[in-house]
Structure formats: C-alpha cells, structure tokens
C-alpha positions as CSV (number, residue, x, y, z in Angstrom):
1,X,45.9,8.6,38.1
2,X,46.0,5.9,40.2
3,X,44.1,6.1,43.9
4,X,47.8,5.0,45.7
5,X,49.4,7.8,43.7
6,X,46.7,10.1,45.0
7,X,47.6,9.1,48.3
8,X,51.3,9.7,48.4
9,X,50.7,13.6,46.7
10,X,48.0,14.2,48.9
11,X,50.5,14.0,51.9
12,X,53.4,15.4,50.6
13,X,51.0,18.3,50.0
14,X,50.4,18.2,53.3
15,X,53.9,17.9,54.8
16,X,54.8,20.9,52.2
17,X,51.7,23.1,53.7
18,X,52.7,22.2,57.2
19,X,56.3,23.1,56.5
20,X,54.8,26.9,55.1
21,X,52.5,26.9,58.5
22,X,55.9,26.2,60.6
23,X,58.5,28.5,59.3
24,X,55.8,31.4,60.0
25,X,56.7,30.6,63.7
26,X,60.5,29.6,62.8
27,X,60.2,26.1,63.8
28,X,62.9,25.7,61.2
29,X,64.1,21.9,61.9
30,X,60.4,20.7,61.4
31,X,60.1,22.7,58.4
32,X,63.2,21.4,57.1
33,X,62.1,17.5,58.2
34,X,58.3,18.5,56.7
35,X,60.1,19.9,53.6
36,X,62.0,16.6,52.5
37,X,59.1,14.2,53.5
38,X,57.2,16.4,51.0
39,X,59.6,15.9,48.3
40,X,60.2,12.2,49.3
41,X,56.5,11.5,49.0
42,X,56.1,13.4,45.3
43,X,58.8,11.5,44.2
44,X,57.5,8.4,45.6
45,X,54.0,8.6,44.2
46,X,56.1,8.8,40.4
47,X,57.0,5.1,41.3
48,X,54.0,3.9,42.1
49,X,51.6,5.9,39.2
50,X,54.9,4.5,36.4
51,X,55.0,0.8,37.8
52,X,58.8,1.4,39.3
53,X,59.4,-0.6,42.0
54,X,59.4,1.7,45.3
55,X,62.3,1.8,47.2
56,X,63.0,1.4,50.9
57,X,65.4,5.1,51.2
58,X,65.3,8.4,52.1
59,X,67.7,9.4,49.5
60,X,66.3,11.9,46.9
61,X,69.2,11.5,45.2
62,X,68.8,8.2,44.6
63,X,65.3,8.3,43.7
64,X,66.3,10.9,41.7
65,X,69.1,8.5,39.6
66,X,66.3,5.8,39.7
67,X,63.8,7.7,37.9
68,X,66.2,9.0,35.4
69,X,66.9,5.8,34.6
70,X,63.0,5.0,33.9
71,X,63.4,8.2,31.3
72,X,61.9,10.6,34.1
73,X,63.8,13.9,34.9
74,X,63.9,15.5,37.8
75,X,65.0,18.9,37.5
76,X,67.0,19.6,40.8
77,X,70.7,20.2,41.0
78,X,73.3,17.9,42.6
79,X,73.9,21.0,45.3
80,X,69.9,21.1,45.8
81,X,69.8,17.1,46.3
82,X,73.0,17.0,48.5
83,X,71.1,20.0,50.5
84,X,67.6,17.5,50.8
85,X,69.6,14.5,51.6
86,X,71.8,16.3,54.7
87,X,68.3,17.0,56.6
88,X,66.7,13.5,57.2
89,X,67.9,11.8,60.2
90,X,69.2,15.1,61.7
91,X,66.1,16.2,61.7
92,X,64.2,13.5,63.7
93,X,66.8,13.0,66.3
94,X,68.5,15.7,68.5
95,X,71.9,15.4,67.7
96,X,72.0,19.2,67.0
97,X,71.4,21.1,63.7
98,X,69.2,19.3,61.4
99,X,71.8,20.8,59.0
100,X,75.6,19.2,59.7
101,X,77.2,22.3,58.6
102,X,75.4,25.4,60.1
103,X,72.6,26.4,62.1
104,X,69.5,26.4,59.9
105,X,67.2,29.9,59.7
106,X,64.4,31.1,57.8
107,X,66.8,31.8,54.4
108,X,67.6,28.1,53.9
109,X,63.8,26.9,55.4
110,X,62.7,29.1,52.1
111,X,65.2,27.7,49.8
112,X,64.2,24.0,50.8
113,X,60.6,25.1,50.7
114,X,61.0,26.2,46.9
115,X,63.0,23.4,46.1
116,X,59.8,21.5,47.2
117,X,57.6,23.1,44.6
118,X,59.5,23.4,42.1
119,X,59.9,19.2,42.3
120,X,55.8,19.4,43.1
121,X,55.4,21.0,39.5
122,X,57.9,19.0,38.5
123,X,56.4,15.7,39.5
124,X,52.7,17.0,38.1
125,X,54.2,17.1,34.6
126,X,54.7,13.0,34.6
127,X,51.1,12.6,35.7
C-alpha cells in the first residue's frame, strides 16, 4: 500500500471514530459532517493506491461512478449516496439542518455511521 494511501484511510478512520465519539453526546450535524468526510476520504485513498486521478468534489456519487468506471465497485445504493451527498455543505455552514428535508437525530447519525463501514470494508477489499 502506498504511504499517501495510508494517509487518506488513517483520517477517514479518524473522522469515522470521531463521528461514533459525537453521536454518544448527539452532536448529530458533526457526526453527520464527520461521517461523509470519512467516506470521502476511503474513497479517495482508492484513487490514489489505483493511479486514478483524484478529483476536486465532494460528491460520493461521483466518485462512486468514477471508480466504477476503473472496474471498482462500490457497494452503496443510489438512496444511500443521495443520503451522503445531501449532508456536505449543510453541514459546515448554518443554514439550518445539515439534512434539507428533516431534522436529523440519532436514527439517521446510525444509518450514515453504518453506511460508513460498510464502504470502510468495502474500500479494504481493493487494497
């Protein structure tokens, strides 16, 4: 494994860790922002360990499609990326719920959370 790729998992571990830490004292916007930095960063460290050029974007639905197209499947649902990609700017900036549609609570923070290891264990199998 590349040291670079090392890098980029060893802090989306950490952002996943500190989103587990933070919904114990239902911070649930930072858990939610921790939880798609986490899943950003696996994804991210694919890129760099395959040689794919690493893209400037939040999206993890197009990182997804990217790395599909490099013969590299994510397994995560359209519903599940939609869900990821509706948290990252709402979640650094108060313009409300980090979540456009409702108020999020410790139900979603968990589902997000899983979401985020299951990509972790994922991710691990293309190492």
């Amino acid at each position: 494994m590349k040291d670079e790729t090392k890098l980029w998992l060893d802090y989306a571990k950490e952002n996943l860790l500190s989103a587990q830490i933070l919904l114990e004292s239902s911070l649930y916007n930072t858990v939610l922002q921790n939880t798609q930095q986490s899943i950003e960063k696996d994804l991210k460290a694919l890129f760099i360990e395959k040689g794919i050029k690493l893209q400037k974007t939040h999206s993890i639905s197009s990182l997804v499609e990217t790395l599909k197209q490099n013969n590299i499947i994510i397994d995560i649902s359209e519903d599940d990326m939609d869900l990821i990609d509706s948290i990252y700017l709402s979640s650094k900036y108060p313009f409300g719920s980090v979540l456009p549609d409702f108020e999020p609570d410790n139900s979603i923070c968990e589902t997000c959370i899983n979401i985020a290891i299951n990509i972790k264990e994922d991710v691990k199998t293309y190492l």
